[in-house]
N, CA and C atoms as a LAMMPS dump frame, in Angstrom:
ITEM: TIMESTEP
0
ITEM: NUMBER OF ATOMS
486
ITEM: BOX BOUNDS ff ff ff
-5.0000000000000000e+02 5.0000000000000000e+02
-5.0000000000000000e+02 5.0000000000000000e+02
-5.0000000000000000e+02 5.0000000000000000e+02
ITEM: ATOMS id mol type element x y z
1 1 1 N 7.994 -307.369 -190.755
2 1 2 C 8.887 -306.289 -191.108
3 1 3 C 10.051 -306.238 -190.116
4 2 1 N 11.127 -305.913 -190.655
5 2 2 C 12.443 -305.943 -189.832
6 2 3 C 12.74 -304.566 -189.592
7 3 1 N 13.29 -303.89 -188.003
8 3 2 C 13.85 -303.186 -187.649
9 3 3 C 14.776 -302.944 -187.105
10 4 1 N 16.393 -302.484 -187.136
11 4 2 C 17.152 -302.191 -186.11
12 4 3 C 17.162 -301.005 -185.703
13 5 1 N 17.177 -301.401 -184.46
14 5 2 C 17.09 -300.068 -183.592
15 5 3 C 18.177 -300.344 -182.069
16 6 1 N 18.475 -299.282 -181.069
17 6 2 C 19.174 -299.327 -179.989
18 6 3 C 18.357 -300.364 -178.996
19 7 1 N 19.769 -301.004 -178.199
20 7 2 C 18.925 -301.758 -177.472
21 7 3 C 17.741 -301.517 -176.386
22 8 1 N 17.03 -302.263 -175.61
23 8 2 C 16.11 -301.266 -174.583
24 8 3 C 16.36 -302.348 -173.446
25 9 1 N 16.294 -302.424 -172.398
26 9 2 C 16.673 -303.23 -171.153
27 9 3 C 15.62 -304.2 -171.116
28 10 1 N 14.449 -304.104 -171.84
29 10 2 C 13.222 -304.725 -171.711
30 10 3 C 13.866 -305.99 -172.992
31 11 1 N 14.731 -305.369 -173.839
32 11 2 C 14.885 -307.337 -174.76
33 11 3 C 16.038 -308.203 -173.849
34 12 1 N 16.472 -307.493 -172.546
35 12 2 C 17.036 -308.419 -172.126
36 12 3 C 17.041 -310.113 -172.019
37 13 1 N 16.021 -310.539 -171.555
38 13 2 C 15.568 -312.046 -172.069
39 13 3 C 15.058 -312.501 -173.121
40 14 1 N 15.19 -311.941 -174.269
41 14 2 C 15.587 -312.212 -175.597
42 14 3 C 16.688 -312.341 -176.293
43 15 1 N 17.687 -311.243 -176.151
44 15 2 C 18.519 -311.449 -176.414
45 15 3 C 19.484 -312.814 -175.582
46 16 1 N 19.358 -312.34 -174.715
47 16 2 C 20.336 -313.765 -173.735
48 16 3 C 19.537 -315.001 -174.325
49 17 1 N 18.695 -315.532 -174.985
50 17 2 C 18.277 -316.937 -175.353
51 17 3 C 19.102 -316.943 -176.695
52 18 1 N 18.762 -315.464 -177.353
53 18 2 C 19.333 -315.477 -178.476
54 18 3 C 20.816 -316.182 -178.841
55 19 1 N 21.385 -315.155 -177.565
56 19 2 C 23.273 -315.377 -177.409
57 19 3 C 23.196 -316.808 -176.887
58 20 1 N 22.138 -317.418 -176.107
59 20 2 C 22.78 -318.838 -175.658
60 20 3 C 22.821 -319.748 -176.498
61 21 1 N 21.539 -319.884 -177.275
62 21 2 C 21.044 -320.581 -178.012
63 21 3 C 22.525 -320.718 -179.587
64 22 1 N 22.931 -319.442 -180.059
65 22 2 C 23.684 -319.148 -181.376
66 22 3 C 25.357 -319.265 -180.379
67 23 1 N 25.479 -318.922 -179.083
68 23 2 C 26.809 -319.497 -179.181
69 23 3 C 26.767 -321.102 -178.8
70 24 1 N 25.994 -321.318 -178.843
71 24 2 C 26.218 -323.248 -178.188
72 24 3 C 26.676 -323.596 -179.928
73 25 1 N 25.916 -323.191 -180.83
74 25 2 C 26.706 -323.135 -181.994
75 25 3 C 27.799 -323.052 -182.928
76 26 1 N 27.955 -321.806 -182.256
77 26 2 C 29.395 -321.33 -182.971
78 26 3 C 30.198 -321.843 -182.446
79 27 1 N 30.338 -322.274 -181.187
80 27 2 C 31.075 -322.987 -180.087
81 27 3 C 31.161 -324.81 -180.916
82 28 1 N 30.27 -324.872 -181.076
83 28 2 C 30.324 -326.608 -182.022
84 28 3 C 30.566 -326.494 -182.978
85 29 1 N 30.849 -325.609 -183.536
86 29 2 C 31.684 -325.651 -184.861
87 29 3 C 33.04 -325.196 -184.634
88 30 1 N 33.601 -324.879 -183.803
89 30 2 C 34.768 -324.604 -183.19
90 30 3 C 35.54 -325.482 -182.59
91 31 1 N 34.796 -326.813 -182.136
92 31 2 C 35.067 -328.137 -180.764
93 31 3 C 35.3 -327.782 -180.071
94 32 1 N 34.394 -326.449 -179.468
95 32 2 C 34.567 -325.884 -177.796
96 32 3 C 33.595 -325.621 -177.288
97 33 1 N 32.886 -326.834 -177.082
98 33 2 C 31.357 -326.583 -176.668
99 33 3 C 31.382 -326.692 -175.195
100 34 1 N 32.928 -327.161 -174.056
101 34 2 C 32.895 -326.81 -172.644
102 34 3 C 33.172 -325.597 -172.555
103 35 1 N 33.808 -324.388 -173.543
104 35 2 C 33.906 -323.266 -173.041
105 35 3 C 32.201 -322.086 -173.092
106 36 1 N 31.003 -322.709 -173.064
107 36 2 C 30.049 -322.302 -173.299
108 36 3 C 29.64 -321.279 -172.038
109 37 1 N 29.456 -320.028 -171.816
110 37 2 C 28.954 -319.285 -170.679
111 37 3 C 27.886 -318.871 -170.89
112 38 1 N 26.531 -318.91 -170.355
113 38 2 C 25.773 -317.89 -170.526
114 38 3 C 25.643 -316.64 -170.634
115 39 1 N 25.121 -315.607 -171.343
116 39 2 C 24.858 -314.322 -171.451
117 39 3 C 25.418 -313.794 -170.629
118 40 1 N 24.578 -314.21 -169.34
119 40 2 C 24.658 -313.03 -167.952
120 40 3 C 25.748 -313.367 -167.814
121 41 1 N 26.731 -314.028 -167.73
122 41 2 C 28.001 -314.668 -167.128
123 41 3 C 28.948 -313.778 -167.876
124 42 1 N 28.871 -314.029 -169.804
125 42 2 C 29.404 -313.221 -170.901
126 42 3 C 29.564 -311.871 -170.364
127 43 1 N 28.452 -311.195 -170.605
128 43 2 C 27.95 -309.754 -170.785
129 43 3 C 28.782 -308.995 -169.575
130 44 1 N 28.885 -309.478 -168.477
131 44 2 C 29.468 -308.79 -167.273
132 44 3 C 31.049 -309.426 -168.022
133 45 1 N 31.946 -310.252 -167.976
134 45 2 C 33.402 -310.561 -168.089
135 45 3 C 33.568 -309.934 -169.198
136 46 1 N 32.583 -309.757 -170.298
137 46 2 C 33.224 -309.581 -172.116
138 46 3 C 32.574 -308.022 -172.078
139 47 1 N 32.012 -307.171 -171.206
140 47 2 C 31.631 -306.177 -171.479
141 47 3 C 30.819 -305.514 -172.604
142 48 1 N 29.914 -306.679 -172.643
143 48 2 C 29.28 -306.129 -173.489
144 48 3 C 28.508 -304.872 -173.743
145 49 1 N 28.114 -304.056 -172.015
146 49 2 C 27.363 -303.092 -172.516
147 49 3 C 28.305 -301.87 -172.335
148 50 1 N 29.579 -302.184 -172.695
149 50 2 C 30.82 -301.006 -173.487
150 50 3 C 30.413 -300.498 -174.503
151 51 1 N 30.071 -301.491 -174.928
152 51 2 C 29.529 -301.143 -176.809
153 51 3 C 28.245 -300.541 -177.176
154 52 1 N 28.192 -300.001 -178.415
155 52 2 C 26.645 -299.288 -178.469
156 52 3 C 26.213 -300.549 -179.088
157 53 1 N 25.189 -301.168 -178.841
158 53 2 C 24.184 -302.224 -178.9
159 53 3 C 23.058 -302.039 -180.03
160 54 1 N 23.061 -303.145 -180.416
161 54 2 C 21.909 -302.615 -181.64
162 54 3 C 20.993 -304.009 -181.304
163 55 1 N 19.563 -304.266 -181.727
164 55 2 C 18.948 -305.078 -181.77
165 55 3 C 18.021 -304.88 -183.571
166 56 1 N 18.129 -306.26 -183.804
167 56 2 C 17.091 -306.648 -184.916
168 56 3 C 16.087 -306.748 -184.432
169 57 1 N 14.63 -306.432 -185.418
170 57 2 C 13.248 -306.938 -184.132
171 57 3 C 12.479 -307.372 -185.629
172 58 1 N 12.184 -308.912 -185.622
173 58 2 C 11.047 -309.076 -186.588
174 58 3 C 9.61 -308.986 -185.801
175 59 1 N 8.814 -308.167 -186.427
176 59 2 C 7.139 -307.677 -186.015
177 59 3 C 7.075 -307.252 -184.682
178 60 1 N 8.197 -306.778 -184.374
179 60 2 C 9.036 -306.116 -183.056
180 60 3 C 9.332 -307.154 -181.978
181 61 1 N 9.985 -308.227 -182.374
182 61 2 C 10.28 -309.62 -181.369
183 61 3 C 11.577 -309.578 -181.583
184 62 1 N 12.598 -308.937 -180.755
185 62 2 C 14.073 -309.579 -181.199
186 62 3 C 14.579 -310.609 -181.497
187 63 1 N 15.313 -310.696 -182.714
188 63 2 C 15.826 -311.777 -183.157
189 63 3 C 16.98 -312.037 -183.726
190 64 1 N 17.961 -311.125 -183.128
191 64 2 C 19.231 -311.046 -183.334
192 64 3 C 19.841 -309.559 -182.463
193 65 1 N 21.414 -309.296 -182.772
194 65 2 C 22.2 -307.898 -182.079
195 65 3 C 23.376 -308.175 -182.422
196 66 1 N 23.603 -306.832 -182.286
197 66 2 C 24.994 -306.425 -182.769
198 66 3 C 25.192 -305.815 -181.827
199 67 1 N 26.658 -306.044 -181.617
200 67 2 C 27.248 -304.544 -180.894
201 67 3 C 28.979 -304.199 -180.86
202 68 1 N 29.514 -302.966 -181.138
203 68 2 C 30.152 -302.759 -182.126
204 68 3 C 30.836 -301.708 -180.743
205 69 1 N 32.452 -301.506 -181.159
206 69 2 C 32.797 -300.631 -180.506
207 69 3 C 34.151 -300.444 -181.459
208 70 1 N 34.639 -299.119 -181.442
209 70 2 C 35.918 -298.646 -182.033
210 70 3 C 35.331 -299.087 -183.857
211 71 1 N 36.429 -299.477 -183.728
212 71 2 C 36.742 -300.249 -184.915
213 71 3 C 36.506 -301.705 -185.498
214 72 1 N 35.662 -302.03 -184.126
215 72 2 C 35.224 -303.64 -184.133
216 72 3 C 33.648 -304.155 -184.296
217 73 1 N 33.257 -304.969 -185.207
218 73 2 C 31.445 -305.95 -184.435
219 73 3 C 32.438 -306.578 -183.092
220 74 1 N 31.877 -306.493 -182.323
221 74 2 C 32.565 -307.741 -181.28
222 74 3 C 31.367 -308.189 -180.954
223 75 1 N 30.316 -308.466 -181.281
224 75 2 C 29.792 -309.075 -180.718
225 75 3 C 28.245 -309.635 -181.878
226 76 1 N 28.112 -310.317 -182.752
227 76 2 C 26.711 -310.144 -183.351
228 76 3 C 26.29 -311.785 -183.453
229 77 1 N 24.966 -311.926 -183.001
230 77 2 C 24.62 -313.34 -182.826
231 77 3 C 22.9 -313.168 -183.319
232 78 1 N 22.437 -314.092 -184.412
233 78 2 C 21.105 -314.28 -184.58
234 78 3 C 20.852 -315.599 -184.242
235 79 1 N 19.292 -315.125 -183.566
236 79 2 C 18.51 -316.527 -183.427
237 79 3 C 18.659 -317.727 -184.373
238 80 1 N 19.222 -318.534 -183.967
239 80 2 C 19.107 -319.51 -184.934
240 80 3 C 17.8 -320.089 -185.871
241 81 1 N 16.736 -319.79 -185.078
242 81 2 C 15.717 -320.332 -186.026
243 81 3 C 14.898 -319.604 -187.181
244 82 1 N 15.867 -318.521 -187.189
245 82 2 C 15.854 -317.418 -188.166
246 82 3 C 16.843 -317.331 -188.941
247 83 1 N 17.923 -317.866 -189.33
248 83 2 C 18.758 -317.998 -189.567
249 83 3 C 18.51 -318.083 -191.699
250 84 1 N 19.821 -317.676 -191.998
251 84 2 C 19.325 -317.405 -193.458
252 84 3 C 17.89 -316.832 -194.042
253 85 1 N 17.937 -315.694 -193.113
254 85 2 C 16.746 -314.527 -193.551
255 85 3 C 17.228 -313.296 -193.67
256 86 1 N 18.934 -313.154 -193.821
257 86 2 C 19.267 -311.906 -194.195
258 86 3 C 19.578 -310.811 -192.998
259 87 1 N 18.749 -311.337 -191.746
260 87 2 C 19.11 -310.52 -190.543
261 87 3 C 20.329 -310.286 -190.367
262 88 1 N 21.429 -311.228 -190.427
263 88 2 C 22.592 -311.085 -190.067
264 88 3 C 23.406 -309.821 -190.995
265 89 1 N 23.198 -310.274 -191.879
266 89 2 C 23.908 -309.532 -193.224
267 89 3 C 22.86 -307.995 -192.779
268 90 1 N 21.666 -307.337 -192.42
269 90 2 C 21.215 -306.222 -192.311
270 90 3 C 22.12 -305.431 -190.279
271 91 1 N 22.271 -306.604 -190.204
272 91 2 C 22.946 -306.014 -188.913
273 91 3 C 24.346 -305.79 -188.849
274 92 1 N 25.19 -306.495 -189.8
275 92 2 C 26.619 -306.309 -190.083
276 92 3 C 26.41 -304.409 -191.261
277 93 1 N 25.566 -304.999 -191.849
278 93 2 C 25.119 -303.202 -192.712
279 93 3 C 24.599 -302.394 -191.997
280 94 1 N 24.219 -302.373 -190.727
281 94 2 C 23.784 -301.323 -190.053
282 94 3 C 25.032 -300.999 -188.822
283 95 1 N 25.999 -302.245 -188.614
284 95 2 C 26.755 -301.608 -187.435
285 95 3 C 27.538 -301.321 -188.418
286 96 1 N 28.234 -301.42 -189.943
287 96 2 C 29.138 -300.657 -190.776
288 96 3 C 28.812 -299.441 -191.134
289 97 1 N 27.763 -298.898 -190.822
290 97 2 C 27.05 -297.613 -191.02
291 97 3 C 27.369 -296.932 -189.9
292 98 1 N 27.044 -297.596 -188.785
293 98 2 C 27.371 -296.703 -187.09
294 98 3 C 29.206 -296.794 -186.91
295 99 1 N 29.873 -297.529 -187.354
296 99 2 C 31.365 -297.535 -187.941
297 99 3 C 31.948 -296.65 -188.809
298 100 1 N 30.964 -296.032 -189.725
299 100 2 C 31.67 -295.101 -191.117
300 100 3 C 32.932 -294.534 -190.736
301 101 1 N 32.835 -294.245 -189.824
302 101 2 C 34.151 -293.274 -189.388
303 101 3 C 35.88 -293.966 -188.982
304 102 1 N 35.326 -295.302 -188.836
305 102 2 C 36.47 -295.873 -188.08
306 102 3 C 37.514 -295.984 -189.1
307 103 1 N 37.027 -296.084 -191.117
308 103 2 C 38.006 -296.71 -191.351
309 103 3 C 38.384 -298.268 -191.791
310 104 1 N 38.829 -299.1 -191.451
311 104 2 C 38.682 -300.528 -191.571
312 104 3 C 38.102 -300.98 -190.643
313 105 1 N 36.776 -301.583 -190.755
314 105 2 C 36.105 -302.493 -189.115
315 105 3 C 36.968 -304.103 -189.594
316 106 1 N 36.943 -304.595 -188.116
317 106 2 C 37.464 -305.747 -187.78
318 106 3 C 36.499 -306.587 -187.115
319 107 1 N 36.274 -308.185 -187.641
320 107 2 C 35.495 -308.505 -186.679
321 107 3 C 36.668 -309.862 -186.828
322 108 1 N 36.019 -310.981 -185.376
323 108 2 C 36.763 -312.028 -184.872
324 108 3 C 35.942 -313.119 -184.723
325 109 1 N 36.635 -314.304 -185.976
326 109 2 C 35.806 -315.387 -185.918
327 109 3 C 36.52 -316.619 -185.035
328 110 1 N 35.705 -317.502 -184.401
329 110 2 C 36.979 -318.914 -184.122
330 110 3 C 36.909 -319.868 -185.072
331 111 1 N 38.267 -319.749 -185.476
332 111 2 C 38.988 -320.838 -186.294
333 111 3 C 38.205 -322.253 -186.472
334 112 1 N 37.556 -322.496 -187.357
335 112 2 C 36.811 -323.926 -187.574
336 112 3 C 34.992 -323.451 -187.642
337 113 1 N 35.255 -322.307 -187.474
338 113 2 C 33.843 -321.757 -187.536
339 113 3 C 33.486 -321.318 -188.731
340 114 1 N 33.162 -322.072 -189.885
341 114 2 C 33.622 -321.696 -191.19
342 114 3 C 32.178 -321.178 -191.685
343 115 1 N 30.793 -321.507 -191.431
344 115 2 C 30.122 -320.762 -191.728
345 115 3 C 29.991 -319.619 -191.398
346 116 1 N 30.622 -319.119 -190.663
347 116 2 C 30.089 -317.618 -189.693
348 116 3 C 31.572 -316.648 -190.914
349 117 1 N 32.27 -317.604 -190.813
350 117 2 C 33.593 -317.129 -191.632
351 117 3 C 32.929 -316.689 -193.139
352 118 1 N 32.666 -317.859 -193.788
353 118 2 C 32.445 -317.067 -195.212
354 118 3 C 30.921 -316.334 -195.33
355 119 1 N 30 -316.386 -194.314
356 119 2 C 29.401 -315.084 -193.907
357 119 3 C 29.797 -313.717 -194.047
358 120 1 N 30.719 -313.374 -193.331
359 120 2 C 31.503 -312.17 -193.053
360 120 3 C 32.296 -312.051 -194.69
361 121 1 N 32.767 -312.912 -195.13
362 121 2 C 33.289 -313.075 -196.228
363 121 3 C 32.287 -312.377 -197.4
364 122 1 N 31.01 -312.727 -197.522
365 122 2 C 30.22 -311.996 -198.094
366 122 3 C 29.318 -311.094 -197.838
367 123 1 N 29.837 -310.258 -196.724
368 123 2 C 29.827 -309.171 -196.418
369 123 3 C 30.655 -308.276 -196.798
370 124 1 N 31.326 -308.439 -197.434
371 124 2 C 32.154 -307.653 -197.569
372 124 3 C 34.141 -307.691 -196.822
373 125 1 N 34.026 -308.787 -195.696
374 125 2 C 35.519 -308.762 -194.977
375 125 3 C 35.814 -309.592 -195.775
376 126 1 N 37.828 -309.481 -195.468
377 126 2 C 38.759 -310.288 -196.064
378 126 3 C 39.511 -310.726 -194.607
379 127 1 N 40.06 -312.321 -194.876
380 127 2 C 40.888 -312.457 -194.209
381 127 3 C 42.071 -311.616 -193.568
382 128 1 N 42.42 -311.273 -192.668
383 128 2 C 43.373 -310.863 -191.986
384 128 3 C 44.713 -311.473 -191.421
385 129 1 N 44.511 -312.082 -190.273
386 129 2 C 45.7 -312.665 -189.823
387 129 3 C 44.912 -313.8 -188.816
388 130 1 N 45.222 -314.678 -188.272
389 130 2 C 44.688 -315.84 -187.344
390 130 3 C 45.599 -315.095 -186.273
391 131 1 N 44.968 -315.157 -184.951
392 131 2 C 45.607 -314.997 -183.655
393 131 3 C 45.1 -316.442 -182.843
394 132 1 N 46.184 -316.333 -181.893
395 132 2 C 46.022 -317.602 -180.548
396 132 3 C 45.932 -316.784 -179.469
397 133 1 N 45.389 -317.56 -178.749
398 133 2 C 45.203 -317.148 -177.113
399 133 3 C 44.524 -317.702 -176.213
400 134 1 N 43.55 -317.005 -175.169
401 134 2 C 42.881 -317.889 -174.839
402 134 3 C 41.281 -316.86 -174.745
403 135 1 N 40.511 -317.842 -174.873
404 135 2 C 39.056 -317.068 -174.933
405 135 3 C 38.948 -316.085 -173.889
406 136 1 N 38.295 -314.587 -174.437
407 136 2 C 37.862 -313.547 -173.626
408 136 3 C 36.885 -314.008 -172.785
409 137 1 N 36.796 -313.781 -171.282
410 137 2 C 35.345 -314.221 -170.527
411 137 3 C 35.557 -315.717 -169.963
412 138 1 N 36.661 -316.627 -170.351
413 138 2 C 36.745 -317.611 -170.039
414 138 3 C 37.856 -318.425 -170.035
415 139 1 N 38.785 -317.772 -169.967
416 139 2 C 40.113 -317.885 -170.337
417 139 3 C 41.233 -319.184 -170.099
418 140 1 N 40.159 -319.879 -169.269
419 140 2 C 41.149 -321.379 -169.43
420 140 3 C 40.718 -322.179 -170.563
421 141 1 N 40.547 -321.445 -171.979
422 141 2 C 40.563 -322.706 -172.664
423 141 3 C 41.208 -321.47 -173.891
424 142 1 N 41.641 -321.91 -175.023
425 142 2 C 42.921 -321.746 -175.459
426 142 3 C 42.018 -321.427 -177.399
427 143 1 N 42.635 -320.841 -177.762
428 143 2 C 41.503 -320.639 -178.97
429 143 3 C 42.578 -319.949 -179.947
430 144 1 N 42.052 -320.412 -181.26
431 144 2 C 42.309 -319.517 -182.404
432 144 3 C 41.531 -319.113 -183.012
433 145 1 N 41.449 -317.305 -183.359
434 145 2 C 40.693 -316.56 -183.924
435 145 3 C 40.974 -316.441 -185.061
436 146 1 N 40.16 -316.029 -186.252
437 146 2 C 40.209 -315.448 -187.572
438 146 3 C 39.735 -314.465 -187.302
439 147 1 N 40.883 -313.266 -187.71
440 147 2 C 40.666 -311.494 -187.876
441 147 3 C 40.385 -311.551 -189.084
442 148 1 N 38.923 -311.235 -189.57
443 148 2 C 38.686 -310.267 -191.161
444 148 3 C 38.513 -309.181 -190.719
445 149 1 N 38.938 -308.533 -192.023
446 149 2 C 38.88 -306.603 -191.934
447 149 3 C 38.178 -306.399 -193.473
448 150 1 N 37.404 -305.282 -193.314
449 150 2 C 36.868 -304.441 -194.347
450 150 3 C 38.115 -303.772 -195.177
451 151 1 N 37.769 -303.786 -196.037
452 151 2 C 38.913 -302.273 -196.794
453 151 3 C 40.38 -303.159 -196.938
454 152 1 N 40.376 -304.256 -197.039
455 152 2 C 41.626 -305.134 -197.472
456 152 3 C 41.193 -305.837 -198.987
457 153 1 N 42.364 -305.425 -200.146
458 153 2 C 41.818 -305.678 -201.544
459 153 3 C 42.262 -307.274 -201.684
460 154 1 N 41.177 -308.08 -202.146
461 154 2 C 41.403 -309.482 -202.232
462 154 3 C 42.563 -309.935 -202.572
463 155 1 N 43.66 -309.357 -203.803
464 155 2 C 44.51 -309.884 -203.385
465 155 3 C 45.669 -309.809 -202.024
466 156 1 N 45.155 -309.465 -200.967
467 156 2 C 46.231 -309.103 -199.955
468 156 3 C 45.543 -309.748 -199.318
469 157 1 N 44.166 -310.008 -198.948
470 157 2 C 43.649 -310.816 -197.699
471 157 3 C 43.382 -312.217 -198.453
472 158 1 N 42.869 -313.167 -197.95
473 158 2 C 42.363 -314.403 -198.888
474 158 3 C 41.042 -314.905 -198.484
475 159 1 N 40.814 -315.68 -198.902
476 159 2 C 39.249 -316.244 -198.225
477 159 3 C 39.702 -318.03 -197.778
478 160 1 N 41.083 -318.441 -197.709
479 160 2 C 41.59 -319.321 -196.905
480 160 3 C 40.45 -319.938 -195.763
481 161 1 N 40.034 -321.304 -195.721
482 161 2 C 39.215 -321.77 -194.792
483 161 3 C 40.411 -322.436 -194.342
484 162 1 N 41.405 -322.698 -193.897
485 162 2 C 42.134 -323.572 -193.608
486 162 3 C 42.528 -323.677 -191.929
């Protein structure tokens, strides 16, 4: 049985395998697998515990998190070896629930990361705009993001993999 609930300091070494394990990923589908940081490294530069934190727990074992601030997910990563069990998609529906208020949520994919992209895509986001810069938390290496937003009517956003 699946639960989300707030984080507790005790899934700390769960989650961080989680985040290492799913960004060495997203990072290789990006061709930026030297900008890879660990958790602890992340979590302190990218601020993660700014945000209210959510954890997935299958049979109460974390196996994924979200965490969401303003108007943004900035942050949601599942275990990979769980992967296509719907967790993701119940944690993007539970931080759009702790969001109701914002309005349009925004989340930020990297460019070439096309599964995580039309993920979000059937969730409900639309393309937005691509930004450049350089990665948050690690900033000598140089990146392009895909902004999708909620509440943009298909014809104004696109679902463009390009």
């Amino acid at each position: 049985m699946m639960e989300i609930r707030e984080y507790r300091s005790r899934d700390w070494p769960r989650i961080e395998a989680i985040h290492d394990a799913a960004r060495r990923l997203e990072l290789s589908l990006a061709g930026l697998e030297e900008a890879f940081l660990p958790l602890k490294v992340a979590a302190q530069r990218e601020g993660l515990f700014n945000n209210a934190l959510f954890v997935a727990c299958l049979d109460k074992t974390p196996v994924g998190f979200a965490a969401c601030t303003g108007d943004e997910i900035a942050w949601l990563y599942v275990d990979p070896a769980v992967h296509r069990r719907g967790i993701g998609r119940q944690l993007v529906l539970f931080a759009l629930e702790h969001l109701s208020g914002a309005g349009e949520v925004s989340v930020e994919v990297l460019s070439g990361n096309v599964p995580a992209r039309r993920f979000y895509e059937a969730c409900g986001f639309r393309f937005y705009e691509r930004l450049y810069g350089v990665m948050p938390g690690n900033e000598r290496f140089r990146v392009a993001v895909d902004v999708l937003k909620t509440g943009i009517p298909a014809e104004k956003g696109g679902s463009r993999h390009d």
